[in-house]
Residue frames as a rotation matrix with the C-alpha (Angstrom) as fourth column:
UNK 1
-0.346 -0.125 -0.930 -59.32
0.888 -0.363 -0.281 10.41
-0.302 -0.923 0.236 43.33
UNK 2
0.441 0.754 0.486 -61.30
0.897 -0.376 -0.232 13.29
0.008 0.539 -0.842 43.57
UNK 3
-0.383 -0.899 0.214 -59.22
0.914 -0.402 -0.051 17.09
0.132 0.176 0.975 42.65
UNK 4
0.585 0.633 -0.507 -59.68
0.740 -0.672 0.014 20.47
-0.332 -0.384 -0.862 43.23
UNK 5
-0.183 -0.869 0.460 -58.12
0.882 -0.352 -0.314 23.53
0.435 0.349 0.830 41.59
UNK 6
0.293 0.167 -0.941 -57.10
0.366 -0.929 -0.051 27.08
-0.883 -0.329 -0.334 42.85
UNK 7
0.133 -0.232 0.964 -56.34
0.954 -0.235 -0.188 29.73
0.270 0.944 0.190 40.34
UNK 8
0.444 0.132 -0.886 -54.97
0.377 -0.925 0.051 33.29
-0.813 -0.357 -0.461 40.73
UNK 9
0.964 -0.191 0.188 -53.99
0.085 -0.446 -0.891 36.19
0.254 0.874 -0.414 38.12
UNK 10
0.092 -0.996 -0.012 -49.78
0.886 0.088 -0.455 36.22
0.455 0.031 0.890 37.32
UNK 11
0.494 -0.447 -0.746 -47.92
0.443 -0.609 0.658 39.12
-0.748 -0.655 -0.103 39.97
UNK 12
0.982 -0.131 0.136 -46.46
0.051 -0.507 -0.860 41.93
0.181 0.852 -0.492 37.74
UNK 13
0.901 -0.430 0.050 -43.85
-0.127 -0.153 0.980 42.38
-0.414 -0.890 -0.192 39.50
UNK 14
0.428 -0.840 -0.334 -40.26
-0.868 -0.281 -0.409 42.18
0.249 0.465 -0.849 38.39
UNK 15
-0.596 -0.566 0.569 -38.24
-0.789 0.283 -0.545 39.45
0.148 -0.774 -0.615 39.52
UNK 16
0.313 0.509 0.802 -40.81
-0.801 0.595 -0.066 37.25
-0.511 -0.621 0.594 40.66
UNK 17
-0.604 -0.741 -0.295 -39.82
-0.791 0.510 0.338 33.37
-0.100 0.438 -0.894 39.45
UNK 18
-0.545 0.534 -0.646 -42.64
0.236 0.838 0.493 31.43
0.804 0.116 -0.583 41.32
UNK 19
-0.073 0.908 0.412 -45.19
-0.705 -0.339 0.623 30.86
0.706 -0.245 0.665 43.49
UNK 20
-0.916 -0.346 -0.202 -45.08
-0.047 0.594 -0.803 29.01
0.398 -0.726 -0.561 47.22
UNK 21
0.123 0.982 -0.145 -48.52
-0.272 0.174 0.946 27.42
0.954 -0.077 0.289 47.69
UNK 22
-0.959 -0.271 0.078 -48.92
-0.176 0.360 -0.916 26.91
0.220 -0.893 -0.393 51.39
UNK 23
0.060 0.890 -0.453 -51.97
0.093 0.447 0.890 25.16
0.994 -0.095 -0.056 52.77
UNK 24
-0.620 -0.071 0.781 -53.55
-0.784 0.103 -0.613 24.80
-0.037 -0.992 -0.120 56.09
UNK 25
-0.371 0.726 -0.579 -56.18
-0.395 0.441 0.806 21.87
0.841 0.527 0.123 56.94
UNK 26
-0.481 0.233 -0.845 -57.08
0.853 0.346 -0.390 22.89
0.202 -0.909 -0.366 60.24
UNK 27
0.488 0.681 -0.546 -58.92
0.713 -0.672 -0.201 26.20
-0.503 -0.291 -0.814 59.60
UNK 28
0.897 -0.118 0.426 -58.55
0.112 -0.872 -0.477 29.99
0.428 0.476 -0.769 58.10
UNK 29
0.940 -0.217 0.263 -56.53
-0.331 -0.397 0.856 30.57
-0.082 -0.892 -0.445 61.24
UNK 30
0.228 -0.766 -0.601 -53.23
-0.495 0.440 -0.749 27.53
0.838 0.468 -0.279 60.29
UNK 31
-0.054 -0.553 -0.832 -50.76
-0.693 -0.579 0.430 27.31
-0.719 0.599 -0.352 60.51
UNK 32
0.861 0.242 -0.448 -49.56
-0.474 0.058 -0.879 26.73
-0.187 0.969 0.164 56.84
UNK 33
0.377 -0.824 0.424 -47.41
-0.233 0.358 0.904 24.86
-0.896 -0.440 -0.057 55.61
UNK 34
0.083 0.288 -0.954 -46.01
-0.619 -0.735 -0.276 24.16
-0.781 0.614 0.117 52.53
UNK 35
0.550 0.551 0.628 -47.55
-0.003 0.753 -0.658 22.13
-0.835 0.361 0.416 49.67
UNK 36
0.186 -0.463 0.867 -45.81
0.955 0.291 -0.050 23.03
-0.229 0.837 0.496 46.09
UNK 37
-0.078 -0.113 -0.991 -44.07
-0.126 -0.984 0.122 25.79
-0.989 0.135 0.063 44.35
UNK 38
0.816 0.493 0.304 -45.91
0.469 -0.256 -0.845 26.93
-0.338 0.832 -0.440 40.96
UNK 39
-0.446 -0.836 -0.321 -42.69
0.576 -0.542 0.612 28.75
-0.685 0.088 0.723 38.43
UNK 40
0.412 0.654 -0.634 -44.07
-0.082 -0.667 -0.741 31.83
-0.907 0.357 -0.221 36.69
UNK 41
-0.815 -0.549 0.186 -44.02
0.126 0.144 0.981 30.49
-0.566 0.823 -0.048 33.13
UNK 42
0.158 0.783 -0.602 -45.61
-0.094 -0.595 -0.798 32.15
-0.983 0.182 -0.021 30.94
UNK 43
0.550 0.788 0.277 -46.86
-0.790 0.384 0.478 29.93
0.271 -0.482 0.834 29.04
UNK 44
-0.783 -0.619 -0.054 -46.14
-0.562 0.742 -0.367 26.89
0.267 -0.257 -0.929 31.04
UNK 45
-0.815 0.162 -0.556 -47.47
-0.055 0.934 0.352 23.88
0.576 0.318 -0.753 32.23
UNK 46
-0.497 0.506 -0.705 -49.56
0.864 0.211 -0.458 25.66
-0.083 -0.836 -0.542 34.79
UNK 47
-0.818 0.119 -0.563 -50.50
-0.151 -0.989 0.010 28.58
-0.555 0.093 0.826 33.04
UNK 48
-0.109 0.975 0.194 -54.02
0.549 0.221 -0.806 29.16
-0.828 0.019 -0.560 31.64
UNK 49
-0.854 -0.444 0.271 -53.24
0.472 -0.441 0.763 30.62
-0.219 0.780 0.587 28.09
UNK 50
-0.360 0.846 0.393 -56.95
0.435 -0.221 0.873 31.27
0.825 0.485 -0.289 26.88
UNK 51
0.639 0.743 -0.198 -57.83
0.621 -0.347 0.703 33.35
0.454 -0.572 -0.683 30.85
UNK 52
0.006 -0.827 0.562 -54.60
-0.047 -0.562 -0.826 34.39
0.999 -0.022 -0.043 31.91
UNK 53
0.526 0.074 0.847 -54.15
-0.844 -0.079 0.530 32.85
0.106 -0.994 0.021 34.80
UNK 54
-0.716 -0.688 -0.117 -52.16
-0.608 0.697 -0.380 30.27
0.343 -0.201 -0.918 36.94
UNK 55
0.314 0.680 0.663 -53.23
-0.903 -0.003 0.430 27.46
0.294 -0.734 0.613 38.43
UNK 56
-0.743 -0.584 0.327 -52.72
-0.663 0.574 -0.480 24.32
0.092 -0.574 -0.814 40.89
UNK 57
0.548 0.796 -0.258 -54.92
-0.604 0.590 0.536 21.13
0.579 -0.137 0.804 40.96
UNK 58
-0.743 -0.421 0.520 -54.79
-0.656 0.305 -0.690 19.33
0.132 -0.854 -0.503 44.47
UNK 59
-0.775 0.591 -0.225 -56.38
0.585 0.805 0.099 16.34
0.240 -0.054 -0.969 45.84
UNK 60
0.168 0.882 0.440 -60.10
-0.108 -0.427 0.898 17.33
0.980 -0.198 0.024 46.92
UNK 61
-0.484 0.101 -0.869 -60.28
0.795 0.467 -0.388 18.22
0.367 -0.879 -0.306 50.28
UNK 62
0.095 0.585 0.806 -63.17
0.481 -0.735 0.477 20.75
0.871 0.343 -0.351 50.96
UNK 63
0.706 0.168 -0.688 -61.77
0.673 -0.461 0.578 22.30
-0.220 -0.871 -0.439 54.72
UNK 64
0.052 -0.998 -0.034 -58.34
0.906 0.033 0.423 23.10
-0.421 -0.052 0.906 52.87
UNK 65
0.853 0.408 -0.325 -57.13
0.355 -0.911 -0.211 26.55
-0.382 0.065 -0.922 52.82
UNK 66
0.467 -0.778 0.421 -54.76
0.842 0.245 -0.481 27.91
0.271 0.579 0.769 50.55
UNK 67
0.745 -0.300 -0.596 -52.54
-0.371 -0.929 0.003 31.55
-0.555 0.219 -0.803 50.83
UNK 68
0.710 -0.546 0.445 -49.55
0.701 0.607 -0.374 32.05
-0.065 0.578 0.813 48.28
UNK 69
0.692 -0.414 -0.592 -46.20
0.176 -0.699 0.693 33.50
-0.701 -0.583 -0.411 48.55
UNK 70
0.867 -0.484 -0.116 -44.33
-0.222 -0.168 -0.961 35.05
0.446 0.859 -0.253 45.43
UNK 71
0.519 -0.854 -0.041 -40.48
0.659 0.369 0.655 33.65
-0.544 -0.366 0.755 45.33
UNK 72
0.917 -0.187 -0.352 -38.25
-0.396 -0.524 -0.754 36.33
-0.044 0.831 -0.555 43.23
UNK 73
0.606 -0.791 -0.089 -34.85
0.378 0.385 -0.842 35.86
0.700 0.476 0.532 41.40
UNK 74
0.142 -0.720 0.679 -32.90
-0.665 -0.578 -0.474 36.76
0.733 -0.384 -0.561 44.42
UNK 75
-0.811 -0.436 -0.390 -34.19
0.129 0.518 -0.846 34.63
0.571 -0.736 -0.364 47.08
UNK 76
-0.854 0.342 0.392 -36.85
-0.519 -0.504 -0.690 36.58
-0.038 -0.793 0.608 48.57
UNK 77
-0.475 0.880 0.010 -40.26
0.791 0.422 0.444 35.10
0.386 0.219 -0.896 49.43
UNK 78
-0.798 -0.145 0.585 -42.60
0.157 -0.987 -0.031 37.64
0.582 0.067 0.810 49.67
UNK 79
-0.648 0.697 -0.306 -45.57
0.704 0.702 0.109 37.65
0.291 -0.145 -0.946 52.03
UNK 80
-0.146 0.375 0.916 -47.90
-0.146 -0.923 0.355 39.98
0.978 -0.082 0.190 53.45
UNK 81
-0.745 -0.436 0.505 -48.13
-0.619 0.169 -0.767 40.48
0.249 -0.884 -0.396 56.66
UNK 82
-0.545 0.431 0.719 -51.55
0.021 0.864 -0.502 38.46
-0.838 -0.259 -0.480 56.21
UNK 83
-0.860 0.024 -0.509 -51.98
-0.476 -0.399 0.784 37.32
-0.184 0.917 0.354 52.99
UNK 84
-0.311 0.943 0.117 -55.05
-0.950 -0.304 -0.072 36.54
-0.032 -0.133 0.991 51.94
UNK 85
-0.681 0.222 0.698 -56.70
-0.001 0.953 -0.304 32.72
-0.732 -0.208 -0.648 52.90
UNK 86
-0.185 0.744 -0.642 -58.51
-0.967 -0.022 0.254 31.24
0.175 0.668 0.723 49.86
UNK 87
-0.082 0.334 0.939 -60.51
-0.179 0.922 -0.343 28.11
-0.980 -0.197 -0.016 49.16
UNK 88
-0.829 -0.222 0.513 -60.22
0.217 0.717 0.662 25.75
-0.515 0.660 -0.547 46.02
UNK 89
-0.427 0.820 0.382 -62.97
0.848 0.216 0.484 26.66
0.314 0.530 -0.787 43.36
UNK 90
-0.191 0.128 -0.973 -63.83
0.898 -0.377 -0.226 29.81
-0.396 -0.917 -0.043 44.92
């Protein structure tokens, strides 16, 4: 099966624990929903040691749009009020 990966740079933030990939696969527009959460391990099994970056391989599917929402050691998920839509490879 064919795969696709996103990749973004680690959130400085304090606090933060993980990442909440949400996905849409009906347009920029969603809604999202949500696909996997990424834990900010540094290094970990999803961490890019040699770029410094996370990242998430998903099945290939070339309409799918990602956005991601930071989870911290309290509870909170953080979004924006519109965080930015990405595509895979991008």
């Amino acid at each position: 099966m064919a795969e696709q990966t996103i990749k973004w740079l680690p959130i400085t933030t304090p606090n933060i624990i993980a990442y909440e990939i949400i996905h849409s696969d009906t347009g920029i527009a969603g809604p999202y929903t949500p696909l996997n959460i990424v834990l900010h391990q540094i290094p970990g099994p999803n961490w890019n040691a040699v770029d410094g970056y996370f990242f998430y391989t998903d099945v290939e599917i070339s309409y799918r749009w990602y956005r991601l929402r930071t989870l911290d050691r309290y509870g909170n998920v953080a979004e924006d009020d519109a965080p930015t839509p990405f595509q895979a490879n991008g």
